[in-house]
C-alpha positions in Angstrom: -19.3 1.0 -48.0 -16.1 -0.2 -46.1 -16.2 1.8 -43.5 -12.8 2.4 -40.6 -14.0 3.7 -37.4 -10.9 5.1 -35.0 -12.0 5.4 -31.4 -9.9 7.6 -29.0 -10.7 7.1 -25.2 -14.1 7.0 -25.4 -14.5 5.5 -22.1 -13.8 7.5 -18.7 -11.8 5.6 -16.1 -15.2 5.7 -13.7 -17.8 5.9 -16.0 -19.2 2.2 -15.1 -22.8 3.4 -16.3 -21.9 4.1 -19.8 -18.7 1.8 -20.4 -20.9 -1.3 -20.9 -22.8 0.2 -23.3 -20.2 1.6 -25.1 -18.7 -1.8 -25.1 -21.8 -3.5 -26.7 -21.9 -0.5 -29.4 -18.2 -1.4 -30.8 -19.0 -5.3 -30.2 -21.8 -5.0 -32.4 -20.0 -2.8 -34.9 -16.7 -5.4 -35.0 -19.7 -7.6 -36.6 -20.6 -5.8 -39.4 -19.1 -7.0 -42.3 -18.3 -3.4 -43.6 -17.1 -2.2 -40.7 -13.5 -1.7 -39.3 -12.0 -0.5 -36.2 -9.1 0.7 -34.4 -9.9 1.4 -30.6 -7.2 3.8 -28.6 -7.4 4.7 -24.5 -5.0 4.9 -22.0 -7.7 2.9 -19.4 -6.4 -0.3 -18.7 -9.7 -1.1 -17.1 -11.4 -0.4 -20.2 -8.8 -2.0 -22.4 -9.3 -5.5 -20.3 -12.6 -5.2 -21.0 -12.5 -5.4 -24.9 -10.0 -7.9 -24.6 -11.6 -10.3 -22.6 -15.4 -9.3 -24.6 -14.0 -9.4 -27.7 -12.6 -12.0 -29.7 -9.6 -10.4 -31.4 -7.5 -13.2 -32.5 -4.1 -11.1 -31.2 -4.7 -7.7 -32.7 -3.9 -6.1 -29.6 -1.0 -3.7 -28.9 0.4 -1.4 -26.3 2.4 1.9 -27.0 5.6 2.3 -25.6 7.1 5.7 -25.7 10.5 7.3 -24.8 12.0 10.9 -25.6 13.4 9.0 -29.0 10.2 7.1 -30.7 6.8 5.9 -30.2 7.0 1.9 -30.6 3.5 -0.5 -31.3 4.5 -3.7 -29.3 2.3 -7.3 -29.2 0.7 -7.0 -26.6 2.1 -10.6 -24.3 1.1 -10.0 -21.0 -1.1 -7.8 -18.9 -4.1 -10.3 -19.1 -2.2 -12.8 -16.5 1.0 -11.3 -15.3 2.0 -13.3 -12.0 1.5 -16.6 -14.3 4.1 -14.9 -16.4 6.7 -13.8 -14.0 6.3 -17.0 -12.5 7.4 -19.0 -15.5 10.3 -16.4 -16.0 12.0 -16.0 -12.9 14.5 -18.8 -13.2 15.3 -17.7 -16.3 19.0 -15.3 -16.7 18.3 -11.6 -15.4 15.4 -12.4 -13.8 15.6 -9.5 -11.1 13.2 -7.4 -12.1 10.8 -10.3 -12.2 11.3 -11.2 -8.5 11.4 -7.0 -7.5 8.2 -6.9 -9.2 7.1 -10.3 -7.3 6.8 -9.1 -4.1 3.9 -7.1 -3.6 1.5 -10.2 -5.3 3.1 -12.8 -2.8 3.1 -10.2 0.1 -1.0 -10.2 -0.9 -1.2 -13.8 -0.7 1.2 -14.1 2.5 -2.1 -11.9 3.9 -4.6 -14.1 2.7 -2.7 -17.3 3.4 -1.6 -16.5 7.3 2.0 -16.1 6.6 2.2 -13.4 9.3 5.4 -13.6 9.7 6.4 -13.3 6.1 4.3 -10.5 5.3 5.8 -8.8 7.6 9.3 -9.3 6.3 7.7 -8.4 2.7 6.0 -5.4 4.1 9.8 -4.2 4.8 10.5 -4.2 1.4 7.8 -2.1 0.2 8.5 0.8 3.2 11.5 1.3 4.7 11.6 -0.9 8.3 14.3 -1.8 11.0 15.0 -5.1 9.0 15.0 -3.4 6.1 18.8 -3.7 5.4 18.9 -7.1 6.7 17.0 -8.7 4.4 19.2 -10.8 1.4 18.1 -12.3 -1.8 18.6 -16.0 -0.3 15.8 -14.7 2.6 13.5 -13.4 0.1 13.5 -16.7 -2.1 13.4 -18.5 1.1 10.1 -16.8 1.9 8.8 -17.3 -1.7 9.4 -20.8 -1.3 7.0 -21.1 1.7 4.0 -19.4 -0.1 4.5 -20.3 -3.5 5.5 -24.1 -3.1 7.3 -25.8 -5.8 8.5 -23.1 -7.2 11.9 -22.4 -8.6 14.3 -19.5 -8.8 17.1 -20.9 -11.0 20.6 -18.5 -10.2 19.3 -16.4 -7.3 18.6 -19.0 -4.7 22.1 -18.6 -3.2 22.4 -14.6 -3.3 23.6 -13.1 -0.3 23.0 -9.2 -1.9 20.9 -6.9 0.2 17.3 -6.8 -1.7 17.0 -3.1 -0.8 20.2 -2.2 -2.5 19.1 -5.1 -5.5 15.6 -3.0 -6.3 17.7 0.2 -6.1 20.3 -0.7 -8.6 17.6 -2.3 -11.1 15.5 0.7 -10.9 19.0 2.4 -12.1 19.5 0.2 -14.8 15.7 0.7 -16.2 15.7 4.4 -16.0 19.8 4.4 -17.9 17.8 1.7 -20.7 15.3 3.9 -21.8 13.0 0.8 -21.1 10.7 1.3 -19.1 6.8 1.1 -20.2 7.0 -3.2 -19.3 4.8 -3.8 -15.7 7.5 -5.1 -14.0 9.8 -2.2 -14.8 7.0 0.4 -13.2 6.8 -1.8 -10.5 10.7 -1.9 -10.0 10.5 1.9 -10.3 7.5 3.0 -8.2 9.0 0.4 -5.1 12.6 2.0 -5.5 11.0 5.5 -5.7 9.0 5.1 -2.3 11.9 3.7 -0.1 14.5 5.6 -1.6 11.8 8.9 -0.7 11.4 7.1 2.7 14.9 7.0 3.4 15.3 11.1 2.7 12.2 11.7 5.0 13.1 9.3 8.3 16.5 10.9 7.7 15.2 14.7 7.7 12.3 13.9 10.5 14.9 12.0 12.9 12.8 10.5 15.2 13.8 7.1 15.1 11.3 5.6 17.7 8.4 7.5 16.2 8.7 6.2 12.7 9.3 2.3 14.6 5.7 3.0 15.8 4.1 3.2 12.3 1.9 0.9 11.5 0.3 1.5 8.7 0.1 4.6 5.7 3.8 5.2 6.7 4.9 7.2 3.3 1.9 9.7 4.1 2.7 10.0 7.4 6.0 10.4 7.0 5.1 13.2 4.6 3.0 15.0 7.1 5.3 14.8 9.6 8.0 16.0 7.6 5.7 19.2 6.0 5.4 20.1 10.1 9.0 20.4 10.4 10.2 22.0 7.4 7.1 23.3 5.6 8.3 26.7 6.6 11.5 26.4 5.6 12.1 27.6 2.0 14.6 26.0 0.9 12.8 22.5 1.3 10.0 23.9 -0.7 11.3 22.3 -3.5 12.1 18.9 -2.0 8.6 19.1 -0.1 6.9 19.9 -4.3 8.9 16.7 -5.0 8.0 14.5 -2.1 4.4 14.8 -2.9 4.6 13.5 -6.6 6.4 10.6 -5.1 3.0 10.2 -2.8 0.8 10.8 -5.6 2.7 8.7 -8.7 3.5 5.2 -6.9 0.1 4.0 -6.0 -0.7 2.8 -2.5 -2.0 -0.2 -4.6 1.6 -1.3 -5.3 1.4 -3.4 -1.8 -2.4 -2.9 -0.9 -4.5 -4.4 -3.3 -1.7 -5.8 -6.2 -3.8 -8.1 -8.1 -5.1 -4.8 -9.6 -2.6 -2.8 -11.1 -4.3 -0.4 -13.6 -2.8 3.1 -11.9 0.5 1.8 -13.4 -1.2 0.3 -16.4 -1.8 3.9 -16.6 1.0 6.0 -16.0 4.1 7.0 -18.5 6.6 4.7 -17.5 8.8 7.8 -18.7 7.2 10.1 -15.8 8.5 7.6 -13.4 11.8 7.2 -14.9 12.0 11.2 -14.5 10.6 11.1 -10.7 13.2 8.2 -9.7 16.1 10.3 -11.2 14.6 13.3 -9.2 14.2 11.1 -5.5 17.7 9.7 -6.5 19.2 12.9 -5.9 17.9 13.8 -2.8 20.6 13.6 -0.3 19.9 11.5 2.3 22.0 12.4 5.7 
């Protein structure tokens, strides 16, 4: 009897035990003849794991989902995205691409010695002293170093401020109502955490303490900041909002960025709603 089989996040995110079984279960059902099925979850682990196990000649689709509609899109490119962006960004309107860039090349900056460069990267991810100083033309010009023979079409030139760059396209994404692509997350988490940086250096300060970080700065700018005004009621609020910024852009973002399932993850609509939140926190 033909038979359709609809499988809803049967898989936990950290179940390793069981998810290869599971896997082998629906592999072996996709071969009987009689046998359909339609497999849902929100794990991107998971969901990389059928792809790459089974042989699904394309039928694979992501939901992206606004206040308006639910849309079922081809899915194009979460099984290689840097090889994506990468043949993209000299293409027209190609920011996002080169926002979302930075944390992979900061990685390989790491990995390849580019001290230097990864720290100038690092001070785009967290706000730094050089922060504000550093222009699209610099950015490109690091790029160039670490990923050779590469090119950047209409940026190359740009003297804007990248800070201000990933600020205003985080804008634009959250005013589209587009916002479930990895690039856009990535635009969005990044803005959220400096622009949630800037209000807490500017409520802690302390100018020479926060030069001193070195490492966790968002969560210890956090803690620092809960010392001073935890107390205070009227930044309960502000304090309630500070610590979704710390727990829905993942430290993963600049730490380990060749793995990106948190954000595979998350409603790109949740972020959308944070940014517009962080956005309005006035920064003195």
């Amino acid at each position: 009897i033909p038979t359709l089989f609809i499988v809803d996040d049967i898989a936990d995110s950290f179940d390793y035990k069981n998810k290869y079984a599971i896997v082998e279960y629906l592999h072996d059902i996709l071969h009987e003849g009689d046998f359909k099925q339609i497999i849902l979850t929100h794990n991107y682990d998971f969901y990389r794991t059928i792809w790459k196990r089974f042989d699904l000649n394309g039928a694979n689709f992501h939901i992206s989902k606004n206040a308006e509609s639910i849309s079922l899109i081809k899915e194009s490119m979460y099984k290689d995205p840097f090889q994506k962006w990468k043949a993209h960004i000299d293409k027209e309107n190609n920011e996002e691409i080169l926002i979302a860039m930075i944390p992979f090349v900061r990685n390989l900056a790491e990995y390849c010695g580019f001290y230097e460069e990864f720290n100038q990267l690092t001070s785009l991810l967290h706000i730094k002293r050089d922060t504000d100083n550093i222009t699209v033309k610099s950015l490109i010009d690091i790029f160039g170093k670490i990923l050779k023979e590469q090119y950047f079409g209409n940026l190359t030139q740009s003297e804007d401020n990248v800070k201000n760059l990933i600020f205003n396209e985080a804008t634009k994404i959250t005013q589209n109502g587009s916002f479930n692509d990895l690039e856009k997350k990535i635009v969005l988490s990044i803005s959220i955490r400096l622009k949630a940086e800037e209000f807490l250096i500017s409520k802690i300060n302390n100018p020479d303490w926060v030069a001193n970080i070195n490492s966790n700065q968002t969560a210890k700018l956090i803690k620092k900041y809960k010392v001073y005004f935890e107390s205070i009621d009227t930044e309960s609020d502000n304090i309630k909002l500070i610590e979704q910024v710390n727990l829905m852009t993942p430290e993963n973002i600049h730490i380990n960025s060749f793995m990106f399932e948190p954000l595979l993850d998350m409603s790109g609509e949740h972020l959308s709603r944070l940014h517009k939140k962080i956005d309005s926190l006035e920064v003195t």
